[in-house]
C-alpha positions in Angstrom: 62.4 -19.1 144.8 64.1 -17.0 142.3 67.5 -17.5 143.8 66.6 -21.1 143.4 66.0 -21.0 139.8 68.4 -19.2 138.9 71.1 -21.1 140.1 69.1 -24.5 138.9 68.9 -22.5 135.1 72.5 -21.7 135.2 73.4 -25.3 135.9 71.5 -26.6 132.9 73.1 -23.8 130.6 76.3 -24.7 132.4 75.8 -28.4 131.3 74.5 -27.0 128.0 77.6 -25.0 127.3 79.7 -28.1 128.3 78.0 -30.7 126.1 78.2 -28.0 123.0 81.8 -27.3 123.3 82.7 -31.3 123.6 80.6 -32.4 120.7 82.6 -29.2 118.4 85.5 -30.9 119.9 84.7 -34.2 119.3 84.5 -33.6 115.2 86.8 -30.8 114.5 89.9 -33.0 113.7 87.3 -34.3 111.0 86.5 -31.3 109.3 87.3 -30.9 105.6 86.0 -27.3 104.9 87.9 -24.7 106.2 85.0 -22.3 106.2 82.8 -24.9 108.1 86.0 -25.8 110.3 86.0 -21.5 111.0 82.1 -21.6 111.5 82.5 -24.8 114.4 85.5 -23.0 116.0 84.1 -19.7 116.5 80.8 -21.1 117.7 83.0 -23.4 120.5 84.7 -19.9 121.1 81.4 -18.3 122.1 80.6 -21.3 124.1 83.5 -20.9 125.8 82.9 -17.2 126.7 79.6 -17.9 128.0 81.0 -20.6 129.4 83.3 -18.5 131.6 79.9 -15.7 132.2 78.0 -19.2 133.4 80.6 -19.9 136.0 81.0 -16.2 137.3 77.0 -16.3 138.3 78.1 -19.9 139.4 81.0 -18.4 141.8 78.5 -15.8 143.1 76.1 -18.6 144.3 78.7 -20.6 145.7 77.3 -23.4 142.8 80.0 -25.8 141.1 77.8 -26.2 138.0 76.6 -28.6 136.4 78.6 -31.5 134.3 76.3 -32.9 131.5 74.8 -36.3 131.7 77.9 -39.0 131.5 75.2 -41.4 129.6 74.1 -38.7 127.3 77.4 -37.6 126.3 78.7 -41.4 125.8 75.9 -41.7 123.5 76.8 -38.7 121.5 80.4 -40.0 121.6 79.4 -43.2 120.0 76.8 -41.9 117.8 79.6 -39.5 116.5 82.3 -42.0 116.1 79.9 -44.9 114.5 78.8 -42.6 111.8 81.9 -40.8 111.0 83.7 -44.6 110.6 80.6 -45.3 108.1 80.6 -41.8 106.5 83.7 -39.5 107.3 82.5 -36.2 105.2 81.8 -32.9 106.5 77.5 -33.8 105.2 77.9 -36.1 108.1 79.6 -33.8 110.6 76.9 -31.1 109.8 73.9 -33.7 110.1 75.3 -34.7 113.7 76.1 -31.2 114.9 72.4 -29.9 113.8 70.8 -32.9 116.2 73.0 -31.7 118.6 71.6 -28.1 118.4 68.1 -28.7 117.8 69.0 -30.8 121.4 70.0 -28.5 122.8 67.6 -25.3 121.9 64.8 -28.0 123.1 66.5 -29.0 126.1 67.4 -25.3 127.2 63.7 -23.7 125.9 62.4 -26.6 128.5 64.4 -25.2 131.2 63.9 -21.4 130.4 60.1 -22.6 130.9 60.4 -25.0 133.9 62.2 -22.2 135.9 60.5 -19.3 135.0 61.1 -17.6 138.7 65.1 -17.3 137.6 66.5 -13.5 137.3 66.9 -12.3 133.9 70.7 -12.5 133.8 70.0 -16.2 133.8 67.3 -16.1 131.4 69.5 -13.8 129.0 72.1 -15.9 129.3 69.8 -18.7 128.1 68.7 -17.2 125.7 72.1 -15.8 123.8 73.1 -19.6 124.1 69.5 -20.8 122.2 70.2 -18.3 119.6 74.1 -19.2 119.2 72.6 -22.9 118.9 70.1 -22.1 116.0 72.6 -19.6 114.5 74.9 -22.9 114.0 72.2 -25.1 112.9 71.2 -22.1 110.2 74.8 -21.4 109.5 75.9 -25.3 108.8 73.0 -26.1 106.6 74.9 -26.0 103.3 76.8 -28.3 104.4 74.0 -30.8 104.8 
């Protein structure tokens, strides 16, 4: 059992990270502020250091990961690109990326809860990536 959901909780992070790092990818390029440009690029760096952490764990359970939902990341692909051709300013880029974390902490506080059997690596891990999503939302609020 704890095998089990561990490897099922590092899946969703895996997703998790994913989804984060294509959605600070995704608006970037759009970015006026080059303090809020250095605040999205360091958080996508973290990302991608857990990112590498996720798949190591991944490796040792002989797991490929998880890719997140194609439908859900279309619609955040669209929903990006239809509000930045109405509204191209970094307000909008901020309002976006702060859905997208508050997503995500949801999403990943389910999952911490749903497999509560995991190891605590896993559940670390789960955790440093809920606080680096709120630490972004706090962070990107004067941009708002």
């Amino acid at each position: 059992m704890i095998e089990q959901d561990t490897v099922k909780l590092l899946r969703e992070c895996d997703a998790g990270v994913k989804m984060g790092v294509s959605s600070i990818e995704d608006v970037l390029g759009y970015v006026a502020d080059e303090s809020f440009k250095k605040l999205l690029s360091d958080c996508k760096s973290e990302h991608d250091k857990l990112d590498r952490e996720i798949d190591s764990l991944l490796d040792k359970y002989n797991d490929d990961g998880k890719e997140p939902n194609p439908m859900a990341k279309s619609m955040s692909w669209m929903k990006t690109n239809m509000k930045l051709i109405m509204n191209e300013s970094d307000e909008t880029i901020a309002d976006l990326m702060t859905d997208g974390c508050n997503m995500g902490v949801k999403s990943l506080n389910k999952y911490l809860n749903k497999y509560e059997a995991a190891d605590e690596v896993s559940k670390d891990i789960t955790k440093r990536l809920i606080n680096l999503e709120e630490k972004l939302a706090v962070d990107i609020r004067q941009y708002l």
